[in-house]
C-alpha positions, 0 to 999 in steps of 0.5 A: 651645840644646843644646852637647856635651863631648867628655866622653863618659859612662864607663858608655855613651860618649854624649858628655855635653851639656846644654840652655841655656835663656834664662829671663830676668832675666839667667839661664839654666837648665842641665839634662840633661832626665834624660838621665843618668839615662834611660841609666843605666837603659838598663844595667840600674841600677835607681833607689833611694834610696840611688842617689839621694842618692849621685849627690845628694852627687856633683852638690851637690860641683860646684855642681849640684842633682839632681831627685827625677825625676833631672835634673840641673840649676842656675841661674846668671847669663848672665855665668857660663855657661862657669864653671857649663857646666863644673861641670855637665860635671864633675858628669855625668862624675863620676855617670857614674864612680858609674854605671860602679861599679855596674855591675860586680857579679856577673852576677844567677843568672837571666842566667847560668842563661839564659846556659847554656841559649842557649849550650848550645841555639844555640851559634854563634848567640849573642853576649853583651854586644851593643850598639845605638843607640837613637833617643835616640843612646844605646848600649842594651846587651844580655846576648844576641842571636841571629843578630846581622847578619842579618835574623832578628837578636835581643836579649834582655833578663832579669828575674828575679823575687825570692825573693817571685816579684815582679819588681823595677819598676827592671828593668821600666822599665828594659828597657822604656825600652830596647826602646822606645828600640830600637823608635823607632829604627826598628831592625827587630831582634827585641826580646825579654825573658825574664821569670822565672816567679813570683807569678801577679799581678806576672807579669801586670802586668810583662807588661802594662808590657812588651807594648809595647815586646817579646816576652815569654816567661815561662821556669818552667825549661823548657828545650825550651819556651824554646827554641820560644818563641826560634825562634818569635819 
């Protein structure tokens, strides 16, 4: 069984919820399946240890357990569903706070320098900080899209590559996690990610991971060429 708050997550606005699962002997199981976690991801914030046992103490301080896969989750006795129920709601909003935190950080140099070229080379075009529904009803933001509310409507997505030329795996999953929730909504709008040019072997196996669920384009510093690749796409 599935219930809902009308507590709704800081960082995204989904309404927090929780599944109920009767597994005999008197308990039941509370969890989010991941849910808060997969979302998170959605935003751009990149799983690591130091998150991990941060958004740990915040649920352990309710009474709540956190997996290593990042579910949410505790135990308790049929008789004692509503108490946990709302220690379990208290836990997602209060992870859902350390969430919206991290959020507001500086813009990362390779968005802001792809941020100059769109908005130089498309002008009205462009908007920033788009945001669709994806089929799990999350809201997936966006930093660019190009003709939004029409047929020929885009989302673009970054990943920079570090001072190794490796793109970090926490923003791979995450943009595919978005697009691929993008792409099973049955939305018809472009989806595409403009990868950082860098080391020539993680750049292949980052596109690999993202063929699926995107368009790629690799931008070395080429302005015209990304220009084409956005037209063409």
């Amino acid at each position: 069984m599935y219930i809902q708050s009308p507590i709704s997550l800081s960082f995204d606005g989904m309404l927090i919820g929780a599944f109920l699962q009767d597994i005999g002997r008197g308990l039941v199981r509370i969890t989010d399946n991941s849910d808060i976690l997969f979302t998170a991801m959605t935003h751009g914030i990149a799983p690591d240890s130091r998150k991990s046992k941060k958004f740990e103490t915040i649920a352990k301080s309710s009474g709540i357990s956190l997996s290593e896969n990042g579910e949410l989750h505790t135990t308790c006795p049929d008789d004692q569903v509503g108490f946990y129920v709302a220690r379990f709601i208290e836990a997602a909003s209060r992870i859902g706070d350390a969430c919206d935190d991290m959020l507001v950080v500086h813009v990362p140099k390779f968005e802001l320098s792809i941020g100059r070229v769109l908005s130089k080379r498309f002008q009205k075009s462009l908007r920033k900080g788009f945001a669709l529904v994806g089929a799990s009803g999350h809201q997936l933001a966006f930093p660019f899209a190009l003709n939004a509310g029409t047929d020929k409507q885009m989302v673009i997505q970054t990943i920079s590559s570090g001072s190794q030329g490796k793109p970090n795996w926490g923003s791979i999953y995450g943009a595919v996690g978005k697009m691929g929730d993008l792409k099973n909504s049955g939305d018809r709008t472009k989806r595409t990610i403009i990868l950082q040019d860098g080391d020539p072997e993680s750049i292949h196996q980052a596109t690999l991971a993202l063929a699926e669920t995107a368009s790629i384009i690799i931008y070395s510093g080429d302005e015209n060429a990304l220009v084409s690749a956005l037209r063409a796409a």
